[in-house]
C-alpha positions in Angstrom: 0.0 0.0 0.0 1.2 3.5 -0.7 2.2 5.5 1.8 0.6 9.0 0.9 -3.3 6.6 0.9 -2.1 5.0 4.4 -1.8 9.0 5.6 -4.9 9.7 4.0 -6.4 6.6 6.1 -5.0 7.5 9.4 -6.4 10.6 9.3 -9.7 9.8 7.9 -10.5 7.7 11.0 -8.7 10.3 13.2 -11.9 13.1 11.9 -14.7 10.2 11.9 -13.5 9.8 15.7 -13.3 13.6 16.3 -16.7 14.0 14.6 -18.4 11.3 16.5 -17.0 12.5 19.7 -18.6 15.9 18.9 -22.1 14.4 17.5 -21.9 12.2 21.1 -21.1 15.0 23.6 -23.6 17.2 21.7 -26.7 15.0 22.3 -25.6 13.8 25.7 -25.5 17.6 26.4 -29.2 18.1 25.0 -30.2 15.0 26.5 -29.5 16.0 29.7 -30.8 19.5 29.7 -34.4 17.8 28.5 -33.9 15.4 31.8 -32.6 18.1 33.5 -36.0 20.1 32.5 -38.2 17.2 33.4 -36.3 16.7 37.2 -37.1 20.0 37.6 -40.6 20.1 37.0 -41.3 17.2 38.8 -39.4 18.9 41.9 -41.9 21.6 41.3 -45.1 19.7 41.9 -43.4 18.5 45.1 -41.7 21.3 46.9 -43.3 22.5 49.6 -42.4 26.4 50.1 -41.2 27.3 53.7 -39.1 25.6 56.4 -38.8 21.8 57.0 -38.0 20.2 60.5 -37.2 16.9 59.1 -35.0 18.3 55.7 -33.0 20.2 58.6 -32.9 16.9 60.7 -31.7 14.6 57.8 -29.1 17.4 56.7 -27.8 17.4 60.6 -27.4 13.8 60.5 -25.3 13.9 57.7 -23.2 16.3 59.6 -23.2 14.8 62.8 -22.0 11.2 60.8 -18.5 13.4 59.4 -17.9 14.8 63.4 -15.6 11.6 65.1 -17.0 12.1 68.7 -20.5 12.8 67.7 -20.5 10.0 65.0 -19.8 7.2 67.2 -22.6 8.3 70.0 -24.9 8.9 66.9 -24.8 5.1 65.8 -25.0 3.9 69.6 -28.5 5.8 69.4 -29.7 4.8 65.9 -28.9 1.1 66.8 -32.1 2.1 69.7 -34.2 3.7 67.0 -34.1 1.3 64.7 -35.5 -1.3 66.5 -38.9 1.1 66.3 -38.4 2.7 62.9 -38.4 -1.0 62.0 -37.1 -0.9 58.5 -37.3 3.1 57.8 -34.2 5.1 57.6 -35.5 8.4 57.0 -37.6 8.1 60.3 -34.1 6.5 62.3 -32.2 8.9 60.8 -34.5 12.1 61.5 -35.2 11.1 65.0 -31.6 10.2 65.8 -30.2 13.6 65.0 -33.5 15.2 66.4 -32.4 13.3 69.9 -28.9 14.2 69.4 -29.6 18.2 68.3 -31.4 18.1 71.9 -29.1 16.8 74.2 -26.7 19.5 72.4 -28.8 22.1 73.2 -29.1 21.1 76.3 -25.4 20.2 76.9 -24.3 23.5 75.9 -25.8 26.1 78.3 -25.2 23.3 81.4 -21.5 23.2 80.3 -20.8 27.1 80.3 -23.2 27.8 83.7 -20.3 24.9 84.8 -17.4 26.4 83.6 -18.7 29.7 85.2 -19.3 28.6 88.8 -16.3 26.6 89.3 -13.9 28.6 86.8 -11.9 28.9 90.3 -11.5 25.3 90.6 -10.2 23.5 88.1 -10.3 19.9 89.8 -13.5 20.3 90.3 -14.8 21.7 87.2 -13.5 18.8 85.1 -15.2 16.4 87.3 -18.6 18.5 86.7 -18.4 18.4 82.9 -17.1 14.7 82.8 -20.6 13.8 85.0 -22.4 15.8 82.7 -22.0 14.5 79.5 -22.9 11.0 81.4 -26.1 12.8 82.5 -26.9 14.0 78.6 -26.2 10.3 77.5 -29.4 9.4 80.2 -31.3 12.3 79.1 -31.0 10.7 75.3 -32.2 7.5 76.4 -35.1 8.9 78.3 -36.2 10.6 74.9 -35.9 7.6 73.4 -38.0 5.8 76.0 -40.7 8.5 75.1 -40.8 7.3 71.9 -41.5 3.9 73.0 -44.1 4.6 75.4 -45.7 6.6 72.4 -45.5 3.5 70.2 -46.7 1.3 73.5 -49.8 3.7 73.6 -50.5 3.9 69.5 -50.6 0.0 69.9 -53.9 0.0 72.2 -55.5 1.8 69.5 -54.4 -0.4 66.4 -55.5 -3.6 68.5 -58.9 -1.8 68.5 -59.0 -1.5 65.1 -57.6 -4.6 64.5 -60.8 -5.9 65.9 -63.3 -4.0 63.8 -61.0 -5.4 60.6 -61.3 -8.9 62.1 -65.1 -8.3 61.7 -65.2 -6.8 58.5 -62.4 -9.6 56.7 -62.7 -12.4 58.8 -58.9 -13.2 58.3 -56.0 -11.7 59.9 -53.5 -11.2 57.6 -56.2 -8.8 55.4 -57.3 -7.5 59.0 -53.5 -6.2 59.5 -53.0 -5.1 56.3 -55.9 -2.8 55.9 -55.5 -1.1 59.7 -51.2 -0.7 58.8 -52.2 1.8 55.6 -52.4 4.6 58.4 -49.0 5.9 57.9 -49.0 9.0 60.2 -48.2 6.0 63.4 -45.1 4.2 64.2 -47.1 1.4 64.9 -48.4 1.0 61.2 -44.8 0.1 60.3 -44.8 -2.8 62.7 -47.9 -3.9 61.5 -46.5 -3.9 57.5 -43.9 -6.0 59.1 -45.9 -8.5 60.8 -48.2 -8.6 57.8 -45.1 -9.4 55.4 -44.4 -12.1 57.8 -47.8 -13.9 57.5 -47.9 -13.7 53.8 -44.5 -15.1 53.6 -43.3 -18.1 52.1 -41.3 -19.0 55.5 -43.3 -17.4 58.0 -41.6 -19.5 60.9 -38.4 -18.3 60.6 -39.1 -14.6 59.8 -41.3 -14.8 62.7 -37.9 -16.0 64.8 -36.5 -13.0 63.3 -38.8 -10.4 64.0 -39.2 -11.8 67.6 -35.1 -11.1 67.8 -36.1 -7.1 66.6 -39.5 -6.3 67.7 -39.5 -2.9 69.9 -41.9 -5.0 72.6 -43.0 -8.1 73.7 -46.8 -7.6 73.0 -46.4 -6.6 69.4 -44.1 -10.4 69.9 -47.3 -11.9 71.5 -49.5 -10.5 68.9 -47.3 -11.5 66.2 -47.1 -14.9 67.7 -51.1 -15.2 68.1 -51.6 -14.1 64.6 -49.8 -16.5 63.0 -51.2 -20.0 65.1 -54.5 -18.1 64.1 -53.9 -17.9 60.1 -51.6 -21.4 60.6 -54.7 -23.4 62.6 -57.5 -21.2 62.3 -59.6 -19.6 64.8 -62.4 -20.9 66.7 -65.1 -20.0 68.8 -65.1 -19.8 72.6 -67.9 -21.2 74.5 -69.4 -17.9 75.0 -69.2 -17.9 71.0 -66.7 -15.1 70.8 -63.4 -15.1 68.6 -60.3 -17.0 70.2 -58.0 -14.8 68.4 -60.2 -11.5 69.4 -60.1 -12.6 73.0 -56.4 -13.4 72.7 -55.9 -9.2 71.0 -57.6 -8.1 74.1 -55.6 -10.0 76.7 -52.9 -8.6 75.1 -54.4 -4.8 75.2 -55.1 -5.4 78.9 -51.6 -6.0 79.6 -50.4 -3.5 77.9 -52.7 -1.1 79.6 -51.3 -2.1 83.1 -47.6 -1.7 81.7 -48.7 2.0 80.2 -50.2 2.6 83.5 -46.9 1.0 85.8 -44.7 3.6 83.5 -46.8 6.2 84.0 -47.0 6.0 88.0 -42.9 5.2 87.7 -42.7 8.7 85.4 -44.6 10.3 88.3 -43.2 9.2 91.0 -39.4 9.4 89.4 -40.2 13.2 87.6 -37.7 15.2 89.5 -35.5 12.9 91.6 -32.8 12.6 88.8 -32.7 16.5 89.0 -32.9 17.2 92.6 -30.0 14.4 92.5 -27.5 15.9 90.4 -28.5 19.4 91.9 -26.3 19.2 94.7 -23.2 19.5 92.4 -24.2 22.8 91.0 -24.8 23.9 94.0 -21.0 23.6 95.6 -19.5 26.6 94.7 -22.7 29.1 95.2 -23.2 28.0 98.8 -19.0 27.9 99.6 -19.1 31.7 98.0 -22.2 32.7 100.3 -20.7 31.4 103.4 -17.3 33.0 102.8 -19.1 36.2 102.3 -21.2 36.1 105.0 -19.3 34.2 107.5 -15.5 35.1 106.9 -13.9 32.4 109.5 -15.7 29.5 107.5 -12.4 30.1 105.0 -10.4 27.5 106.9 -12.6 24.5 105.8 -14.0 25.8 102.3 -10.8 27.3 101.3 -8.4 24.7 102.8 -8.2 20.9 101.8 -11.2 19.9 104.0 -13.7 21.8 102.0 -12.6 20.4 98.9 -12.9 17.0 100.0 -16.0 17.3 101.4 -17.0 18.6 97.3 -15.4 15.5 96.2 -17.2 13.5 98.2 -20.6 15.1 97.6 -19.8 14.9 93.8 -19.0 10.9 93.9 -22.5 10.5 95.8 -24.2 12.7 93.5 -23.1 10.0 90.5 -24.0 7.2 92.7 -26.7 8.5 93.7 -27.9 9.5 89.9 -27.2 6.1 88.7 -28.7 4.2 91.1 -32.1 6.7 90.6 -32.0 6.1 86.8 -31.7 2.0 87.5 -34.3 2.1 89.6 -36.8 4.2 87.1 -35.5 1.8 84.1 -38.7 0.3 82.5 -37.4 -1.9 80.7 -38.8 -0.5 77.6 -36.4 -0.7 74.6 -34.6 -3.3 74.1 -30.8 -2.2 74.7 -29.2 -5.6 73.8 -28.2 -4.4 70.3 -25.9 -1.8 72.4 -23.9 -5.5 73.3 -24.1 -7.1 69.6 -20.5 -5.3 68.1 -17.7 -5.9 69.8 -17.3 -2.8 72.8 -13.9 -1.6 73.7 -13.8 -4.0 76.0 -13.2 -7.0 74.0 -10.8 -5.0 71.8 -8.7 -4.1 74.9 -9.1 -7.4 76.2 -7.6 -9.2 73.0 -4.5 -7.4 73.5 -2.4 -10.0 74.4 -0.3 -8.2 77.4 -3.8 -7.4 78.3 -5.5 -10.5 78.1 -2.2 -12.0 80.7 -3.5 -9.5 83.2 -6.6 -9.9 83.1 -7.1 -13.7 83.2 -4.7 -13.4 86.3 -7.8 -12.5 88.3 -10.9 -14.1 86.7 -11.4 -17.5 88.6 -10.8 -20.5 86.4 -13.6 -22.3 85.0 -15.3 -24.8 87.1 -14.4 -23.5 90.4 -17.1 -21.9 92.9 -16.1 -18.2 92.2 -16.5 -18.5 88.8 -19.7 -20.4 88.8 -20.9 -17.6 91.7 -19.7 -14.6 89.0 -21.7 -16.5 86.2 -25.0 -17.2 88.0 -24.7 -13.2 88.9 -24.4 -12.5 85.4 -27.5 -14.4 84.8 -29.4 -13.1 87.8 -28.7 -9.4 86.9 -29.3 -9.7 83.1 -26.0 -8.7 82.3 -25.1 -9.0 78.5 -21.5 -8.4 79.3 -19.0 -11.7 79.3 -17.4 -12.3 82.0 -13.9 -11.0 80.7 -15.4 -7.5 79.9 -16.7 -7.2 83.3 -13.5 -7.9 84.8 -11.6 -5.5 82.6 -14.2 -2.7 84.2 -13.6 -4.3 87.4 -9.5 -3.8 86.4 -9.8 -0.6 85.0 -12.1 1.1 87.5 -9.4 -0.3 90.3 -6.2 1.4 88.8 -8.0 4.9 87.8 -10.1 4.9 91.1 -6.1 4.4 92.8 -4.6 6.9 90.5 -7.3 9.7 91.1 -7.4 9.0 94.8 -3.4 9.4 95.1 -3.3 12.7 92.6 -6.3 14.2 94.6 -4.4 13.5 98.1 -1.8 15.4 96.7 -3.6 18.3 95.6 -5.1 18.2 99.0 -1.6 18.7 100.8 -0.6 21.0 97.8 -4.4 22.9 98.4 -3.5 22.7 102.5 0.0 24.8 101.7 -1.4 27.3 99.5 -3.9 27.9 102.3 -0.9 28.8 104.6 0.7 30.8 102.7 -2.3 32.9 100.8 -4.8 33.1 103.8 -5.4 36.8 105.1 -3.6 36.7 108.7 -5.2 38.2 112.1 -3.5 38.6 115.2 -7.4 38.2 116.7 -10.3 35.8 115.8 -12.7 37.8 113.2 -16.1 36.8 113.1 -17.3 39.1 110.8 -16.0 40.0 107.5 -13.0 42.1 107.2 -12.7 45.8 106.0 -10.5 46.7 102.8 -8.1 48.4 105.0 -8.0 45.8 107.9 -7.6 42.7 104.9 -4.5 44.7 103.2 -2.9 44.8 106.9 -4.0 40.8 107.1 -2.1 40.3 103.8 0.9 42.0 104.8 1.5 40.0 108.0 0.9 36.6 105.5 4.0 38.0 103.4 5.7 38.8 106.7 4.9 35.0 108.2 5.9 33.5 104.9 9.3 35.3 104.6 10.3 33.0 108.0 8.6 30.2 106.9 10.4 30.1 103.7 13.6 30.2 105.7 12.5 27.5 108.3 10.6 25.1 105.3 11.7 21.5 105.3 13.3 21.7 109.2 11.7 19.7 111.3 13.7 20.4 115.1 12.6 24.0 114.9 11.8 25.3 117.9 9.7 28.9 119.3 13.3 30.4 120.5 14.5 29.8 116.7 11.8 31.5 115.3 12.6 34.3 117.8 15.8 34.8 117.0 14.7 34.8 113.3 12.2 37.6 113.8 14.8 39.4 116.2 17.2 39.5 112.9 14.8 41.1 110.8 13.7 44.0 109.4 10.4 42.8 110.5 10.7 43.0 114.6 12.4 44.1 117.5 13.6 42.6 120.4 11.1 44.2 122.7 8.2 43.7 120.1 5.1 43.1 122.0 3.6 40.7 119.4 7.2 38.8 119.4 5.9 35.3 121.1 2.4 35.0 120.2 3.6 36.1 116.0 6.5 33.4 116.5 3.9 30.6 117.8 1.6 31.3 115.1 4.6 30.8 112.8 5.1 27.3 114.3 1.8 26.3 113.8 2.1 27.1 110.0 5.2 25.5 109.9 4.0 22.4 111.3 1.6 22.5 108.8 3.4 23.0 106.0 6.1 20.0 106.7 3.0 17.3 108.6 1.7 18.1 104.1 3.0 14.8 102.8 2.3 11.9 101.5 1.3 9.4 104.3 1.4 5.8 104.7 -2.5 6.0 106.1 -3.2 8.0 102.8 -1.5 5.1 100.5 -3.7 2.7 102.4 -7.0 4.8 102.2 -5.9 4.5 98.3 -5.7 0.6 97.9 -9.2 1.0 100.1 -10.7 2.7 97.5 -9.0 1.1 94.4 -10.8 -1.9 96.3 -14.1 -0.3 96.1 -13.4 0.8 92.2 -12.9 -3.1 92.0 -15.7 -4.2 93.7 -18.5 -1.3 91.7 -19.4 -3.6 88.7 -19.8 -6.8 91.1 -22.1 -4.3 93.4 -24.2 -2.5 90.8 -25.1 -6.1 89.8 -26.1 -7.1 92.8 -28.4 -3.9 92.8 -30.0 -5.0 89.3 -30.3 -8.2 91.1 -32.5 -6.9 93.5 -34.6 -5.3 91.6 -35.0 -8.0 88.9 -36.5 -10.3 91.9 -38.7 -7.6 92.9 -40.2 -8.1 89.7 -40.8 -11.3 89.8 -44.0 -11.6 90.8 -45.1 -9.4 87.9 -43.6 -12.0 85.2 -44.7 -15.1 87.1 -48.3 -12.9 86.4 -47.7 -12.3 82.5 -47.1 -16.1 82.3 -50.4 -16.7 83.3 -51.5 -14.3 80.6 -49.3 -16.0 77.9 -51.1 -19.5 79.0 -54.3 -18.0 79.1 -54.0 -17.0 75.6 -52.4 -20.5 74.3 -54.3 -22.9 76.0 -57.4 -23.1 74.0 -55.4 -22.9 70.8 -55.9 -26.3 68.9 -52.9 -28.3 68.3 -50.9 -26.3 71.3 -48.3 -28.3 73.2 -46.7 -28.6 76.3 -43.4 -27.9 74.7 -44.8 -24.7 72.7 -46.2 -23.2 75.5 -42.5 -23.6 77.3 -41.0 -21.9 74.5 -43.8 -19.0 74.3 -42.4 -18.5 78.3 -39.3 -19.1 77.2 -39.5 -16.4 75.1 -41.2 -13.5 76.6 -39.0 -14.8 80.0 -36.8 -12.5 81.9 -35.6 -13.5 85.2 -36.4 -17.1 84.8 -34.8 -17.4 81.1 -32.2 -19.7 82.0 -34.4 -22.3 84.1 -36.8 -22.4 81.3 -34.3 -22.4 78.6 -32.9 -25.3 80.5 -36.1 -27.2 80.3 -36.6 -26.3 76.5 -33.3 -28.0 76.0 -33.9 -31.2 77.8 -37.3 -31.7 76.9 -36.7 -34.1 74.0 -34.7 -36.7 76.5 -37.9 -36.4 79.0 -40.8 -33.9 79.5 -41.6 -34.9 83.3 -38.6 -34.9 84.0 -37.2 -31.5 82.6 -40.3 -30.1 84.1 -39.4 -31.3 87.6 -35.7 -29.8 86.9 -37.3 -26.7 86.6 -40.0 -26.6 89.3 -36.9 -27.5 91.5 -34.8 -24.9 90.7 -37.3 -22.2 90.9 -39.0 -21.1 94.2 -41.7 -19.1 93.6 -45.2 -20.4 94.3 -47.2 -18.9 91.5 -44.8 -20.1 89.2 -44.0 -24.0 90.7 -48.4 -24.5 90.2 -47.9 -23.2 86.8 -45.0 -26.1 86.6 -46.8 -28.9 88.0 -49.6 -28.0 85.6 -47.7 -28.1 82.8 -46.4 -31.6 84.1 -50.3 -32.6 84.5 -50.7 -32.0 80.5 -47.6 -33.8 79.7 -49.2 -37.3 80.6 -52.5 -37.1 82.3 -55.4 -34.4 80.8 -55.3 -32.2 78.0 -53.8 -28.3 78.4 -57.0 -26.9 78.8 -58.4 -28.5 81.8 -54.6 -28.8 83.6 -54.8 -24.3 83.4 -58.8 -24.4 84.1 -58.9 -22.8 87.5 -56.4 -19.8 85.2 -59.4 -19.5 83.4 -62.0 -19.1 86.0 -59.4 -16.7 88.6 -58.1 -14.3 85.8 -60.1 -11.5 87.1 -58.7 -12.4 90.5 -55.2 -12.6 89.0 -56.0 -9.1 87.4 -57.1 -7.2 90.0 -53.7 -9.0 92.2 -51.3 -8.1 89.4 -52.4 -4.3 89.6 -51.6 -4.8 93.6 -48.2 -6.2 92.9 -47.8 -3.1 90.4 -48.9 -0.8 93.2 -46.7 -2.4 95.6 -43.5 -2.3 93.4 -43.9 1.0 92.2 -44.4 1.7 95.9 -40.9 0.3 96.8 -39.4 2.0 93.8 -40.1 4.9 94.7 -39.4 4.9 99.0 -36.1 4.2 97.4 -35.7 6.2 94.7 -36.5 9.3 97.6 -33.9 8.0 100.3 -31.0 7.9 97.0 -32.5 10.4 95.2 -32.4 13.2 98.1 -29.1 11.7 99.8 -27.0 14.3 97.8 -29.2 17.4 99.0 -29.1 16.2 102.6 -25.0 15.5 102.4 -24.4 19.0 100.9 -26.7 20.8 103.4 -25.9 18.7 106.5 -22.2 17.8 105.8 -21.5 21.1 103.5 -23.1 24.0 105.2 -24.7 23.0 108.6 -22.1 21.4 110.3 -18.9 23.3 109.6 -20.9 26.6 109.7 -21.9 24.8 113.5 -18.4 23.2 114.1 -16.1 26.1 113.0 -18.5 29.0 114.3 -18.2 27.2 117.9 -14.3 26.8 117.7 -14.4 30.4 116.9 -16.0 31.8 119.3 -14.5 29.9 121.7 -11.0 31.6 120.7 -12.5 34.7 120.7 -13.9 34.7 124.2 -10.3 33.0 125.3 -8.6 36.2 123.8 -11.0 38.5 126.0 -10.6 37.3 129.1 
């Protein structure tokens, strides 16, 4: 080929490619202005003019999601939300940074009120701001609580129309689907969810799933009843009504006694997590009134004493605000999806110089430590393992050591400054001093602190060698009236200043409380322990319910009804799981397992009838007499409700007000009592 036609070639192609380019750029351009056009007037038939809440909302989540701090709290609260936004992201995501925008707000004008009151003390400041961001974290769950009580109280109404539907279609599934096309309410979503489920071709296992995420365990119960109702059909009671209709409003009753129980708890826990953490706002107010009102109190809020007794109040005010928030915890949202990623626990824990230390002090399998530490991690409800709680245990220890050691010493360095700043009087001043009398007090401290400067660190000084010190100054002469009782005072600072050292007592008190740090975890589950057997009687109670609703179900079992309790089971999870588990090998005697290793009454009758219906009569007649008492058991169960919340709250008010009665007792009462006497008693000495 000649060359000149292969140029020629080249660059034809070279132009049909440039020309093609330019023909495809050109109609991609016009293409997208048209679709450009045709986005935008669709946008207009939607826009709504004026400001939106939830377009701000989703536009602060995705700034919150790019800030590190903020980002990782945001998730911890979504994982909450999501379990009631069940499947909706715009809802999780507008309510989490709604949540979030409010404990800001909130958090802000607490934290500069903080800084402002104790700018003066820096110690105690930080401890302030670190107990406040704990207390915005509780705030955020109580708003998400609210949002669960909402959705517990939108569920009394869609039961209610779940029961005109049931009417209407005769069938559940249609019955759920035609009451969850109300999308205004939360509880709409669940009901799409449980209505998916039923339609499904697998509805056993996405029913095992949904019982994993649902917000409650009545939407479980319903869920549960609805599908033995669409799987064996319903029947007729022998008062004619609807099995499955009965079963809705068993379930509605107990949710009205739940809404009820968290309404009384609300009431009766409404301001004791406020009058708790009060106190600590409080400290530095009431130290500045009694030093301007009552100038000798400066010894005890100015010296090492007074900010003790401020740490002290502080570390009751957190125990005290923990305990209070345990005790008002009603157990609405789940909170186990906080335990499902790994926390930094475990990631701490698998460092191997880590891991060493800690298995040093968790007790070795089998032995009767570690069985008692395991059968408190059941008892409490703890989700922790047993190696995270020991790395709290560890950790608390070492930082509950470290902060009591640095805070001695700023205690002996606090005692010091005292000395060596405090205005100085020959007499005892009750009152407050004048301008002109406090600049002759703060001369005489610069005069004492020259000669305690000189005699720092000595420790065989004596009166006569603070004399002849004085004698040698500018300061004094040798017939100087104020010679002896100036020098004396000067001892007594001196003494002061050298006894401000670390002590062995102090180490000790140290290890004391590292001890305690150690022993916090192990106690606070003992607490939940406590208060999970208080509510006993109020599961043993919804048991009944559950049996209530199963028993006149055809084809029910012995073994289903263990695994509805099984299910819906708190404190006695692990007996009844037990029994699940070694049904198969023998149903009387897994049964008599667990009636053995449970003791309380209610529930060992509910065990022996279960063993009745294993071998002798059918399930309905062994739970008869539930039948025939549940008004009885009713009326008992709102008695037990009354009771508890009763209990709750006598000691939610004795921990709750133990703060306010420390700082006004042990803060303001008794040294103003203690301090006044002592002076007084020096001032009428120096009369006579």
């Amino acid at each position: 080929m000649d060359a000149s036609v292969l140029k020629y070639i080249i660059f034809g192609s070279i132009g049909l490619l440039v020309i093609a380019g330019i023909a495809y750029f050109a109609l991609a351009k016009q293409m997208g202005k048209s679709e450009y056009a045709r986005i935008k007037k669709l946008q207009q038939g939607t826009k709504t003019s004026g400001f939106s809440m939830d377009v701000l909302y989703q536009r602060l989540y995705i700034t919150f999601i790019k800030i590190p701090f903020i980002k990782r709290y945001l998730f911890k609260l979504r994982r909450r939300l999501e379990i009631l936004n069940i499947d909706d992201e715009y809802s999780t995501r507008r309510d989490s940074a709604k949540i979030l925008m409010n404990a800001i707000l909130i958090l802000i004008p607490i934290v500069f009120i903080t800084i402002i009151i104790t700018k003066q003390n820096i110690l105690l400041m930080s401890i302030l701001l670190i107990f406040e961001l704990f207390v915005v974290d509780s705030m955020t769950e109580g708003m998400v609580d609210k949002i669960d009580n909402k959705l517990l109280k939108e569920q009394i109404d869609f039961f209610a129309e779940i029961r005109h539907a049931y009417h209407e279609f005769n069938m559940v599934e249609e019955a759920i689907y035609q009451v969850s096309l109300d999308d205004e309410k939360n509880v709409s979503k669940q009901g799409e969810k449980i209505y998916e489920i039923l339609i499904s071709d697998d509805p056993e296992t996405e029913l095992e799933k949904y019982y994993d995420t649902a917000p409650n365990s009545y939407l479980k119960e319903f869920a549960g009843i609805s599908y033995l109702t669409k799987e064996f059909g319903d029947r007729k009671d022998k008062d004619g009504s609807s099995l499955f209709l009965k079963n809705v409003d068993n379930i509605t009753q107990e949710m009205q006694i739940e809404i009820l129980k968290r309404d009384k708890l609300n009431y009766v826990f409404q301001s004791l997590s406020i009058i708790s953490i009060l106190p600590v706002l409080l400290l530095e107010p009431l130290k500045n009134w009694c030093l301007s009102n009552f100038s000798f109190t400066g010894e005890f809020y100015n010296g090492k004493m007074g900010l003790l007794a401020q740490i002290i109040i502080v570390v009751i005010t957190i125990v005290s605000y923990i305990l209070t928030r345990k005790l008002k915890d009603n157990g609405g949202v789940q909170t186990e999806v906080s335990h499902t990623d790994h926390p930094w626990q475990e990631k701490l824990y698998n460092i191997p110089l880590v891991k060493k230390i800690v298995n040093m002090f968790i007790p070795k399998k089998g032995t009767k430590d570690y069985k008692k530490m395991q059968q408190l991690l059941k008892d409490s409800a703890s989700k922790s393992k047993m190696e995270w709680i020991y790395v709290n245990r560890i950790i608390l220890a070492v930082i509950s050591f470290v902060a009591t050691i640095i805070l001695t010493t700023q205690l002996h360095k606090i005692a010091i400054n005292y000395v060596y700043t405090e205005p100085t009087t020959r007499t005892t001043v009750l009152g407050t001093l004048s301008d002109k009398e406090k600049k002759k007090a703060e001369n005489l401290t610069e005069q004492d602190n020259y000669f305690l400067n000189k005699f720092k660190g000595k420790l065989d000084v004596t009166v006569d060698d603070i004399k002849k010190a004085m004698i040698k100054s500018d300061y004094y002469t040798e017939s100087d009236e104020n010679l002896t009782t100036d020098s004396e005072r000067i001892l007594k600072k001196l003494k002061i200043i050298n006894s401000e050292q670390m002590k062995w007592f102090e180490e000790l008190i140290a290890m004391g409380i590292a001890v305690m740090g150690y022993m916090a975890p192990v106690w606070l589950m003992i607490f939940q322990k406590k208060m999970r057997q208080m509510e006993m009687e109020n599961e043993v109670m919804q048991f009944q319910t559950i049996i209530l609703m199963l028993m006149k179900i055809e084809r029910i079992s012995v073994e289903m009804i263990l695994e509805w309790l099984e299910r819906y089971s708190n404190i006695f999870k692990e007996p009844i799981a037990r029994c699940v588990n070694n049904y198969e090998a023998g149903a009387w005697e897994a049964l008599e397992e667990l009636k053995q290793s449970v003791s309380n009454h209610d529930m060992i009758r509910i065990v022996e009838s279960l063993q009745s219906a294993v071998e002798k009569i059918p399930i309905r007649e062994a739970f008869d007499e539930l039948d025939a008492d549940k008004d009885y058991h009713r009326e008992k169960r709102k008695a037990t409700n009354d009771q508890f919340i009763s209990k709750k709250g006598i000691i939610g008010k004795f921990v709750g007000f133990a703060p306010m009665i420390c700082l006004f007792v042990g803060y303001l009462i008794i040294p103003l009592v203690f301090i006044g006497l002592s002076s007084m008693g020096s001032a009428f000495a120096g009369l006579q």
